[in-house]
FITORVO-441862 format. One record per residue (C-alpha): residue number from 1; residue in one letter; x, y, z. Coordinates in pm, 1 decimal. Last residue first. Layout:
+-------+-------+----------+----------+----------+
| torvo | milum |        x |        y |        z |
+-------+-------+----------+----------+----------+
|   NUM |     A |        X |        Y |        Z |
...
+-------+-------+----------+----------+----------+
This chain:
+-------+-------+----------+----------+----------+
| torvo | milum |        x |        y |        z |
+-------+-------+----------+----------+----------+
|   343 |     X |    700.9 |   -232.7 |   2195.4 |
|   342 |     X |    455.3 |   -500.1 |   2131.2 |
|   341 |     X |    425.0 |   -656.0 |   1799.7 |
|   340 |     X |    230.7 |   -822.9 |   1540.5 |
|   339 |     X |    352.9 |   -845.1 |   1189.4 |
|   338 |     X |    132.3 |   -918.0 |    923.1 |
|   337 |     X |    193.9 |  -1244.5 |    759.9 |
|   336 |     X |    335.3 |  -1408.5 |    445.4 |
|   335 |     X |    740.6 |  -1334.7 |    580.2 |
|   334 |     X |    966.5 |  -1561.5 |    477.8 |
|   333 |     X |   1261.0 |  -1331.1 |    514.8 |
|   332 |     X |   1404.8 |  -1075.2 |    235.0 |
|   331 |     X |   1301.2 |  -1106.7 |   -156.0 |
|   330 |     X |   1600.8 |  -1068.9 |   -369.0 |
|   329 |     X |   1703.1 |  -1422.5 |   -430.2 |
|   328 |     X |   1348.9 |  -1513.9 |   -464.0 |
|   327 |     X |   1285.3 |  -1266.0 |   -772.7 |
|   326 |     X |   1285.0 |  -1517.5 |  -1067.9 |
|   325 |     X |   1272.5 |  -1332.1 |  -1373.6 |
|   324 |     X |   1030.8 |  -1498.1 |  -1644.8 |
|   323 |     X |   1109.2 |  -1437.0 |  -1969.4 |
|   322 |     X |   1371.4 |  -1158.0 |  -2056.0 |
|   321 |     X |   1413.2 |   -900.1 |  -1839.3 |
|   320 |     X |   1110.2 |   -655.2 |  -1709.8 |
|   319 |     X |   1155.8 |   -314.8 |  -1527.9 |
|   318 |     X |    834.7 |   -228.6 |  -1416.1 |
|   317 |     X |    658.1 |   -562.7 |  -1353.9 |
|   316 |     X |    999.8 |   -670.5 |  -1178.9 |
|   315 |     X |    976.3 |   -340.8 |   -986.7 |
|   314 |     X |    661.8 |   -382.9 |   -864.3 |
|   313 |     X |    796.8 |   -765.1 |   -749.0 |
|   312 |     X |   1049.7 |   -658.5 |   -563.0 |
|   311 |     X |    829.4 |   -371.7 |   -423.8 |
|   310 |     X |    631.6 |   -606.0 |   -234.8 |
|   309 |     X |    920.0 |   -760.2 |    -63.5 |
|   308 |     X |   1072.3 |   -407.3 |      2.2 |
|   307 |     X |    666.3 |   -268.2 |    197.5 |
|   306 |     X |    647.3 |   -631.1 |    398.3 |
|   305 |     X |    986.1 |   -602.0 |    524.6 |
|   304 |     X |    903.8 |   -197.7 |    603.0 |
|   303 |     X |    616.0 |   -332.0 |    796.1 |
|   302 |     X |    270.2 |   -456.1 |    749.8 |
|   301 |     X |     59.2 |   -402.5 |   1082.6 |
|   300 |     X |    -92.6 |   -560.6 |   1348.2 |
|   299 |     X |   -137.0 |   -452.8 |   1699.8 |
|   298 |     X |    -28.4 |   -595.7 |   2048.8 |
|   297 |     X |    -81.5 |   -354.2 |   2343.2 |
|   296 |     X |    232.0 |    -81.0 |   2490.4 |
|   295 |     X |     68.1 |    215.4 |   2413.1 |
|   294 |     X |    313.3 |    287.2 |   2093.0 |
|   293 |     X |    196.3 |    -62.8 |   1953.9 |
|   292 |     X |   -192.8 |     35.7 |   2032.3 |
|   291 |     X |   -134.5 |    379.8 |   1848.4 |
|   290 |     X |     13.9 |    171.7 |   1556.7 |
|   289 |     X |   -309.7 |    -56.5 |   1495.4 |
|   288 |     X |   -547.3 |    244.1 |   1557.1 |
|   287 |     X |   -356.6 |    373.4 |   1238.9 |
|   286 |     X |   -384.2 |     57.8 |   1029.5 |
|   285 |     X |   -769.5 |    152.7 |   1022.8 |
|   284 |     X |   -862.5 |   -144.7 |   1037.1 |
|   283 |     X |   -854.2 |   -444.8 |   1285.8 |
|   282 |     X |  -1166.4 |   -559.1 |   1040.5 |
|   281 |     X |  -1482.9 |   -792.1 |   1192.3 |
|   280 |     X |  -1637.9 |  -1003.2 |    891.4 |
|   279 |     X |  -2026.3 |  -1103.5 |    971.9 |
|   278 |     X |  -2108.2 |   -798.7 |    713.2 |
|   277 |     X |  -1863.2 |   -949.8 |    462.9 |
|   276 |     X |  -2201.6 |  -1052.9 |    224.4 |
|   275 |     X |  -2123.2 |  -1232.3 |    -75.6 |
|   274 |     X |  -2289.8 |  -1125.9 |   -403.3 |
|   273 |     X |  -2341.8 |  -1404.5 |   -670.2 |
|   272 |     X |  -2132.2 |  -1499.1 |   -997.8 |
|   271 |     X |  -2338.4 |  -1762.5 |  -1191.4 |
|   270 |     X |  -2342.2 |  -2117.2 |  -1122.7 |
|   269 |     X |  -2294.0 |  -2447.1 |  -1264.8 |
|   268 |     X |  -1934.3 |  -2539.0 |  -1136.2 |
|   267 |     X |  -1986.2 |  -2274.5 |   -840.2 |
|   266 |     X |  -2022.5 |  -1888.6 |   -775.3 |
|   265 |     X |  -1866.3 |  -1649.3 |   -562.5 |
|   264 |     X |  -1878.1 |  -1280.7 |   -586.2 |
|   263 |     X |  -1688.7 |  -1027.5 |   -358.7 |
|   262 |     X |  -1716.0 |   -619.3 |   -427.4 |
|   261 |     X |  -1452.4 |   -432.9 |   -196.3 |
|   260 |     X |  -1120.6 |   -317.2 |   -414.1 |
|   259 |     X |  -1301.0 |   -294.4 |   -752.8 |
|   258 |     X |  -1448.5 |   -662.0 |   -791.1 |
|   257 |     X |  -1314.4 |   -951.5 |   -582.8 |
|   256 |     X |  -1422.0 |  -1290.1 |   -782.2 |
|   255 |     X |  -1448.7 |  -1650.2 |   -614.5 |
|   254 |     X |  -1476.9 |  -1862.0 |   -860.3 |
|   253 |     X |  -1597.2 |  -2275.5 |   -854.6 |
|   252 |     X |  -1515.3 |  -2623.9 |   -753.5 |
|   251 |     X |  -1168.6 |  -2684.4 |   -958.1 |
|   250 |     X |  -1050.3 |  -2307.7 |   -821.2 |
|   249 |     X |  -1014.4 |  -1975.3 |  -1063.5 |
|   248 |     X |   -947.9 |  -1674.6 |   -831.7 |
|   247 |     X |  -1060.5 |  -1324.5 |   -960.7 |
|   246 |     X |   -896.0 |  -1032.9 |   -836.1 |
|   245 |     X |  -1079.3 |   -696.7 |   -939.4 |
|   244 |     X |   -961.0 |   -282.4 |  -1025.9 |
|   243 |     X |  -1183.7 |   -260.8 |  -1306.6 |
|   242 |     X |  -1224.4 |    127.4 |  -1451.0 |
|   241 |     X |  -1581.3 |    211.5 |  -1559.7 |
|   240 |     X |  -1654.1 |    187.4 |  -1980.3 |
|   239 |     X |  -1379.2 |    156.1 |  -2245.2 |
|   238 |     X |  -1054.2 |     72.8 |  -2052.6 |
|   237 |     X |   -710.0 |    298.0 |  -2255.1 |
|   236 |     X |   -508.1 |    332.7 |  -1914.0 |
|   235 |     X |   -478.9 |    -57.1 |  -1929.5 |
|   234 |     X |   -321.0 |   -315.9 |  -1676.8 |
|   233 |     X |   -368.7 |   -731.4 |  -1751.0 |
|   232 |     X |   -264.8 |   -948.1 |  -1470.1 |
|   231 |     X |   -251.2 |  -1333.8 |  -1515.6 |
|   230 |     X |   -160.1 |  -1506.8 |  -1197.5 |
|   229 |     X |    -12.0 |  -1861.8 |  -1151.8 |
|   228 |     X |    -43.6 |  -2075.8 |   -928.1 |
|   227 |     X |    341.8 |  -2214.9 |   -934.0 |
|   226 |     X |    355.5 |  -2335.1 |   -527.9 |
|   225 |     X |    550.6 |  -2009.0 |   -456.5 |
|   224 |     X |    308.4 |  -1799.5 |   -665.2 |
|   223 |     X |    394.8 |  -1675.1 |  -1017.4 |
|   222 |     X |    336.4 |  -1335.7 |  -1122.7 |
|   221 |     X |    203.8 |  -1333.2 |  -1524.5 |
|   220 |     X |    193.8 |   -992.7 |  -1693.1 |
|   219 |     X |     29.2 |   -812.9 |  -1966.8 |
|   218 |     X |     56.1 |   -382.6 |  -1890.3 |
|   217 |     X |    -37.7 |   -123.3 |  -2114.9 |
|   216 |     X |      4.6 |    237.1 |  -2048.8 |
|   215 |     X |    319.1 |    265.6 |  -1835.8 |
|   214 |     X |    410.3 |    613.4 |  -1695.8 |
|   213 |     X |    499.2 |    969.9 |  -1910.4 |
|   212 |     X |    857.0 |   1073.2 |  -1898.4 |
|   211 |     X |   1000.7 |    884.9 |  -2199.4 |
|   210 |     X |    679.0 |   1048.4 |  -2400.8 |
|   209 |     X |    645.7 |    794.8 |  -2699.0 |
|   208 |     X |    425.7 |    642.8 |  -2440.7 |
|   207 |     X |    523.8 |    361.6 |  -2260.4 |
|   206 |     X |    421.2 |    -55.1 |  -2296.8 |
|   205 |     X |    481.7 |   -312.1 |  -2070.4 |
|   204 |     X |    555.9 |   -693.5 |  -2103.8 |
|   203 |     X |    588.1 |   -894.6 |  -1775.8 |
|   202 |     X |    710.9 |  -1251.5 |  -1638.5 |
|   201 |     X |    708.9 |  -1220.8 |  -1270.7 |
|   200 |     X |    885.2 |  -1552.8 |  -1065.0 |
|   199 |     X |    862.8 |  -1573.0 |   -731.1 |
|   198 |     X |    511.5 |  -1454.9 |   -527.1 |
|   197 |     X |    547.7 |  -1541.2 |   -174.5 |
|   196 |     X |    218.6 |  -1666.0 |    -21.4 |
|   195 |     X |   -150.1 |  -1640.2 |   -113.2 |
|   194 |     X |   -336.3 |  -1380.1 |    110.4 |
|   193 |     X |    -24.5 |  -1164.3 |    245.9 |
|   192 |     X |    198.2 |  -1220.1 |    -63.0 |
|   191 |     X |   -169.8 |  -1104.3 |   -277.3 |
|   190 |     X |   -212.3 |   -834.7 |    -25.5 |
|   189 |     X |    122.0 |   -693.1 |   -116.7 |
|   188 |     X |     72.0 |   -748.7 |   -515.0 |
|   187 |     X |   -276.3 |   -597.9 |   -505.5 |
|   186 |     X |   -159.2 |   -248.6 |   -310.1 |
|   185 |     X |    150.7 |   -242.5 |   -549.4 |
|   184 |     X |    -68.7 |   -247.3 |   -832.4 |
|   183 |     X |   -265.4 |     93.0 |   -736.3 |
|   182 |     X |      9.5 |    360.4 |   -723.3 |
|   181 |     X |    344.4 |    175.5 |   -845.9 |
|   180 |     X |    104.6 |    -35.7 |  -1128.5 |
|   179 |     X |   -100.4 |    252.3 |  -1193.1 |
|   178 |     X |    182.1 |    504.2 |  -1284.2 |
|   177 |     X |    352.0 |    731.2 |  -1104.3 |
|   176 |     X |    715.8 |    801.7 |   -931.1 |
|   175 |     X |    999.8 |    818.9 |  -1246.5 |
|   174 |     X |    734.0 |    719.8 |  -1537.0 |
|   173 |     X |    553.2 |    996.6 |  -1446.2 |
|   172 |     X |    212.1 |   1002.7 |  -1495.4 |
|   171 |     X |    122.6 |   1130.3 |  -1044.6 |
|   170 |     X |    374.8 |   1346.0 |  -1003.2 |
|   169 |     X |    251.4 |   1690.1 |  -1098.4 |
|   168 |     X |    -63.1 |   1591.2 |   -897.2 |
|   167 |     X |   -385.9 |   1536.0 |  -1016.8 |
|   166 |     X |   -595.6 |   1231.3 |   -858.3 |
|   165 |     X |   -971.9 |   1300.8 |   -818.9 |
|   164 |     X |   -998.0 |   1277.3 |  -1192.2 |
|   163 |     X |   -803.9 |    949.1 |  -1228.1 |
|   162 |     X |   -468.2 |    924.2 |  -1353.1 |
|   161 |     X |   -477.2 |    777.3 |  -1626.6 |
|   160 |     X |   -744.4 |    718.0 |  -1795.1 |
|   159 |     X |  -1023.5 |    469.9 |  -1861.7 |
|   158 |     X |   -868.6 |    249.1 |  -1613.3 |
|   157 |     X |   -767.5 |   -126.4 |  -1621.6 |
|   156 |     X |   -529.5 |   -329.9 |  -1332.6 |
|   155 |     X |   -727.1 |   -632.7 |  -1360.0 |
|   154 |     X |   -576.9 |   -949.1 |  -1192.6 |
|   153 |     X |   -697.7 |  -1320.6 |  -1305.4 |
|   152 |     X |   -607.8 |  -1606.1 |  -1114.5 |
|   151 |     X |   -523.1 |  -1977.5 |  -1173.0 |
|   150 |     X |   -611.1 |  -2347.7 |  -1066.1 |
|   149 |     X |   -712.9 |  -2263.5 |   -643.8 |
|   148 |     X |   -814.5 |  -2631.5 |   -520.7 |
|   147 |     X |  -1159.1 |  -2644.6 |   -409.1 |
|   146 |     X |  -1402.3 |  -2349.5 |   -453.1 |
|   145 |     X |  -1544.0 |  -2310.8 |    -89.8 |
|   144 |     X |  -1183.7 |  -2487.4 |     77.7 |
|   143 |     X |  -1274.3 |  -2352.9 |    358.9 |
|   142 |     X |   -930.8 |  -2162.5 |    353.5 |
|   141 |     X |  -1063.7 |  -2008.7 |     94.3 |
|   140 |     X |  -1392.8 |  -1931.7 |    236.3 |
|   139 |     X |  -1213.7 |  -1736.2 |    507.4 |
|   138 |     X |   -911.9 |  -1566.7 |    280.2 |
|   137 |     X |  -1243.2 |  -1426.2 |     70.1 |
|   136 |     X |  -1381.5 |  -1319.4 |    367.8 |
|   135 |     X |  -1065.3 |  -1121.0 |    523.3 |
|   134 |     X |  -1065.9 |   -944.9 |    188.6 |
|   133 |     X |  -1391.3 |   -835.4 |    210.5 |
|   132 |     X |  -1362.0 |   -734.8 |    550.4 |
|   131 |     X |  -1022.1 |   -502.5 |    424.4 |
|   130 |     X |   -744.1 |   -635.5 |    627.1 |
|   129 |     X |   -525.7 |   -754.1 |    327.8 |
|   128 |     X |   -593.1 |   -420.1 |    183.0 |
|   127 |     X |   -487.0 |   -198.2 |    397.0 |
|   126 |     X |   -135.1 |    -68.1 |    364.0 |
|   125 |     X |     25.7 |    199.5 |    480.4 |
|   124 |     X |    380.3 |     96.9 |    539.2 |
|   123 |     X |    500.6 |     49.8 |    901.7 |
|   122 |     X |    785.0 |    104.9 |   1104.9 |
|   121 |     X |    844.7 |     81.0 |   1499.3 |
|   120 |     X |   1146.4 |    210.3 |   1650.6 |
|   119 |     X |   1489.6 |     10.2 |   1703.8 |
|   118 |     X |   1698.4 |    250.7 |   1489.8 |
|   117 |     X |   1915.9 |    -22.6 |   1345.4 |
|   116 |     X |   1618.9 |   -240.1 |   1206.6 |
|   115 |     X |   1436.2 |     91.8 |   1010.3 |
|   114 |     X |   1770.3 |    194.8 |    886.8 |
|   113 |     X |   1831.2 |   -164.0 |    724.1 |
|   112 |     X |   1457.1 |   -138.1 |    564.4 |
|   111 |     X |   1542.4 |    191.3 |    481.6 |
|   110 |     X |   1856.6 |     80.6 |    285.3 |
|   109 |     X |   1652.5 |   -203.0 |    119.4 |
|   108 |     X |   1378.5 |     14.7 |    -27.0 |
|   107 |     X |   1641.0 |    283.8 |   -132.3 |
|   106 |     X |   1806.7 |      7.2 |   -334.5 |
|   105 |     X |   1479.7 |   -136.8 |   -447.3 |
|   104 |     X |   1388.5 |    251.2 |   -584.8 |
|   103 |     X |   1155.3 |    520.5 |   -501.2 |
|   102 |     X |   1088.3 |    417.3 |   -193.2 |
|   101 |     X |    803.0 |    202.2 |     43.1 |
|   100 |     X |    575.3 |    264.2 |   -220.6 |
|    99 |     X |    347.2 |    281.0 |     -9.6 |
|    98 |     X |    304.1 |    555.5 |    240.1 |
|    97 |     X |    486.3 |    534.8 |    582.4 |
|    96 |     X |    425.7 |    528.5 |    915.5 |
|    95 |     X |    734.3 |    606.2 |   1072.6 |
|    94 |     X |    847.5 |    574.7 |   1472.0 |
|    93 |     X |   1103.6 |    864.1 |   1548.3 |
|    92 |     X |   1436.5 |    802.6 |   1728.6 |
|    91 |     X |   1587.1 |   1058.2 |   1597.7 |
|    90 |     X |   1845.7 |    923.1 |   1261.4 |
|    89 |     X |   1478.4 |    704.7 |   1209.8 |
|    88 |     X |   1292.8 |   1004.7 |   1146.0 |
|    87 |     X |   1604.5 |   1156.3 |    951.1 |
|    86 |     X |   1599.7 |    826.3 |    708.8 |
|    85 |     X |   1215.8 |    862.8 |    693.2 |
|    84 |     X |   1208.2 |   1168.4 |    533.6 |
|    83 |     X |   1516.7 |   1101.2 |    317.5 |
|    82 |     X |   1376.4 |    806.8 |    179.9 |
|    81 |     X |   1020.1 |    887.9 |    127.8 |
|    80 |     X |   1070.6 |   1157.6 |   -111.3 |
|    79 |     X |   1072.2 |   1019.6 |   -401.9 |
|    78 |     X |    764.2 |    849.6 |   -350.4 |
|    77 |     X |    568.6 |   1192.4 |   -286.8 |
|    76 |     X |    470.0 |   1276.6 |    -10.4 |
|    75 |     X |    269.0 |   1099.9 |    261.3 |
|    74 |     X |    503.3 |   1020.7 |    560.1 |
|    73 |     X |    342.7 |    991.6 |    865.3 |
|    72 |     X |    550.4 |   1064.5 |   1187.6 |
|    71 |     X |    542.6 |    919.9 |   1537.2 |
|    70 |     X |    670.2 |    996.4 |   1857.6 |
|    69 |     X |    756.0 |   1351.9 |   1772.3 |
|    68 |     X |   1003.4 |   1672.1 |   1984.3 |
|    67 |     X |    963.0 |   1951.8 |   1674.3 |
|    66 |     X |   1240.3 |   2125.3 |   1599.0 |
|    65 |     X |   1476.9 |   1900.8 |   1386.3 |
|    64 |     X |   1225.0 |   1712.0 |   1225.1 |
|    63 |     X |   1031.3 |   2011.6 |   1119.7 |
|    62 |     X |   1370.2 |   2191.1 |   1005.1 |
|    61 |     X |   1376.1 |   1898.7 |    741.9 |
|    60 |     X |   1014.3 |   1856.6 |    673.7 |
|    59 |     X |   1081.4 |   2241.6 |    493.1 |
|    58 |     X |    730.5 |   2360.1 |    410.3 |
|    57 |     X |    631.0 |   2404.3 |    803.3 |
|    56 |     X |    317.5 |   2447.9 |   1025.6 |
|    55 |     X |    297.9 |   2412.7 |   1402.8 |
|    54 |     X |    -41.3 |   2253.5 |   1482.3 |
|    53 |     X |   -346.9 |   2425.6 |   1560.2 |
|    52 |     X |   -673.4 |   2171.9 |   1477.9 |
|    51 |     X |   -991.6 |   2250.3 |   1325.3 |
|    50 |     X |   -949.6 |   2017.3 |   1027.0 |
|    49 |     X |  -1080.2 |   2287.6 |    805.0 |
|    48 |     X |   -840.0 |   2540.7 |    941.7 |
|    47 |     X |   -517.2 |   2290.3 |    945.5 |
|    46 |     X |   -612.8 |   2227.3 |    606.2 |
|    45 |     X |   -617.7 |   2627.4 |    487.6 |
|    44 |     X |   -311.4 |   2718.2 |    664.1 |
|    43 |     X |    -48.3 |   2476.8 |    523.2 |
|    42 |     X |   -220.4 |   2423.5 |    159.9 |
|    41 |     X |   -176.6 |   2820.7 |    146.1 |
|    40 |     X |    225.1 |   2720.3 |    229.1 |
|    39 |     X |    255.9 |   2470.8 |    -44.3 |
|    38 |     X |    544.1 |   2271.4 |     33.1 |
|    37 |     X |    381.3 |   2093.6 |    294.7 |
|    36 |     X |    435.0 |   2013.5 |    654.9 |
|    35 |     X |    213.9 |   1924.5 |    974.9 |
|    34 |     X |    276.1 |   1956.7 |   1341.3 |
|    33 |     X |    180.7 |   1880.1 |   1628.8 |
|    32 |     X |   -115.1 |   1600.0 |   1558.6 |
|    31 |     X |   -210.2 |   1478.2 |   1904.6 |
|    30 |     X |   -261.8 |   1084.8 |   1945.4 |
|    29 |     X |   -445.6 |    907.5 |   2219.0 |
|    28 |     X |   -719.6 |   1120.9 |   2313.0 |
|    27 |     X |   -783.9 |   1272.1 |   1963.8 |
|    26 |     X |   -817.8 |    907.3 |   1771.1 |
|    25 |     X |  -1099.0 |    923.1 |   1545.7 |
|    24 |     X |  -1019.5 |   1318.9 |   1419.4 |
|    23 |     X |   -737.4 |   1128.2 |   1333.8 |
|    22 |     X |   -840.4 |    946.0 |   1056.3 |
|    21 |     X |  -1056.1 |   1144.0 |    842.0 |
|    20 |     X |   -968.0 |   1505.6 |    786.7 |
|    19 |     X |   -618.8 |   1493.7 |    921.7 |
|    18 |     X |   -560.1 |   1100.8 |    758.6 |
|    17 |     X |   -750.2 |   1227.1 |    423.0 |
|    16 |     X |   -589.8 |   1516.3 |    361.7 |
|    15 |     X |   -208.9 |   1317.7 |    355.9 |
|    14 |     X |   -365.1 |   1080.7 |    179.9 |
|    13 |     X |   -510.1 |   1302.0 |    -80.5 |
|    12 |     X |   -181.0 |   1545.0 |    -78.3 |
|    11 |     X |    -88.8 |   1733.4 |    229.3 |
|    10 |     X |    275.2 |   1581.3 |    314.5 |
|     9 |     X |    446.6 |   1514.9 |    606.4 |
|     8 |     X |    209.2 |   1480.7 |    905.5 |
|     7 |     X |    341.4 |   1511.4 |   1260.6 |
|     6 |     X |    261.6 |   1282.0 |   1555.1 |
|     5 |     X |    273.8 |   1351.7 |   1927.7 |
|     4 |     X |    139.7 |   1038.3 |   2113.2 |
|     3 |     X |   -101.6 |   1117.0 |   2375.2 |
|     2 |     X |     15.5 |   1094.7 |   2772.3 |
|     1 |     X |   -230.8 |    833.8 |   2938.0 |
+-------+-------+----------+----------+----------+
């Protein structure tokens, strides 16, 4: 079997993590060729620590025109993400993509377009909805463990913003950062996946005096096909640990997702107890999902549909109107699913 050549864009944290991490996992099906970064120290010392030789660059442009690629991840910045993947698709190239899909709607739709035209796969990296925890809360919903879903809390609250592990130049501003584009749009997606289409988002935000620093207070209310409704409350100003938690109110009882993995479930007349997602087998990583598409076997994965439909509703939260703005007309396909496909 001939391994899939795939270049990395970008040497961030996610970028880092899917040399160090990821496709050290995967070395006799996919072949990292080369890798780019505007840093050129970044360059040498990653592809040392990582132990692999790939052709290095700091222009992604002259990458994509030199280098022959089946696949390439895109993990710089959001403002980026465009132009990268609108010369991937221009070759012939399959893109994985970081979330945000784009910087903007209008660049989310265009790529989307590109993405149909080219014929190639595309995906946006995200995870959630797959996450065993996840997969076991959708379980004992569908079991109907606390009756009829009434209402949901979401809790978008840090101490600070960013967090220490995150610094980047990019990270506060109000242009490509912020909690709700870094961390919220992961919730929102998995919420469309989980729950269904989410409408109508009602939202009032709050900015620092500083017109380029991102949001600091967030109090919002997303609204579900069949009018659940969700109240999300975002904070860079948290006193104690950040919470990053779902909590779904039902007639029988609450099941409660705590920072990204934690479930809790309790009933009428109970407290909040820990629920086990050993028994819960994950497709994850999304990566071993594409390399079984480019080998020819079903995988699942969210695509570029999946990436604009969730950034509807980012920007909503972002950029709110008066009372509630109803985002249907703007949303593309029916799509609550991952999409499965062969190539």
């Amino acid at each position: 079997m001939m391994k899939q050549k795939m270049a990395v864009i970008g040497l961030g944290h996610m970028g880092r993590q899917m040399i160090h991490r990821l496709l050290p996992q995967y070395t006799e099906k996919i072949e990292v060729v080369a890798i780019c970064d505007s840093d050129e120290s970044s360059l040498h010392r990653e592809a040392a620590e990582a132990g692999i030789r790939p052709r290095l660059y700091t222009d992604y442009r002259q990458l994509l025109d030199e280098v022959t690629l089946d696949l390439v991840y895109i993990a710089v910045p959001p403002s980026l993400h465009y132009d990268v993947a609108r010369i991937a698709f221009e070759k012939g190239i399959h893109v994985f993509c970081e979330k945000p899909l784009a910087n903007s709607l209008t660049e989310a739709r265009s790529l989307v377009e590109l993405a149909e035209e080219s014929n190639v796969l595309h995906a946006v990296h995200f995870s959630l909805p797959l996450d065993p925890a996840v997969l076991k809360l959708q379980g004992l919903l569908e079991d109907q463990a606390i009756g009829r879903i009434q209402s949901m809390d979401l809790y978008l609250e840090f101490p600070q913003w960013p967090r220490a592990w995150q610094q980047n130049p990019w990270i506060t501003s109000r242009q490509q950062g912020g909690y709700l584009l870094e961390v919220g749009i992961h919730w929102i997606q998995m919420i469309q996946q989980v729950f269904g289409p989410i409408t109508h988002v009602k939202s009032e935000i709050e900015f620092p005096p500083d017109s380029n620093q991102s949001e600091s207070r967030v109090q919002a209310v997303l609204r579900l096909h069949h009018d659940i409704e969700i109240r999300l409350s975002g904070t860079d100003q948290r006193e104690g640990e950040e919470r990053v938690s779902l909590v779904v109110h039902g007639e029988e009882g609450t099941l409660a997702l705590e920072n990204w993995r934690d479930l809790y479930r309790s009933g009428k007349d109970t407290d909040l107890q820990p629920v086990s997602a050993d028994d819960v087998v994950s497709p994850l990583p999304i990566l071993k999902q594409i390399i079984q598409i480019l080998n020819g076997e079903s995988g699942l994965i969210y695509d570029f549909y999946d990436g604009y439909n969730a950034q509807v509703v980012l920007e909503a939260l972002r950029k709110p109107g008066e009372g509630f703005t109803d985002v249907r007309p703007q949303l593309m396909g029916d799509k609550t699913e991952g999409f499965i496909v062969t190539t």
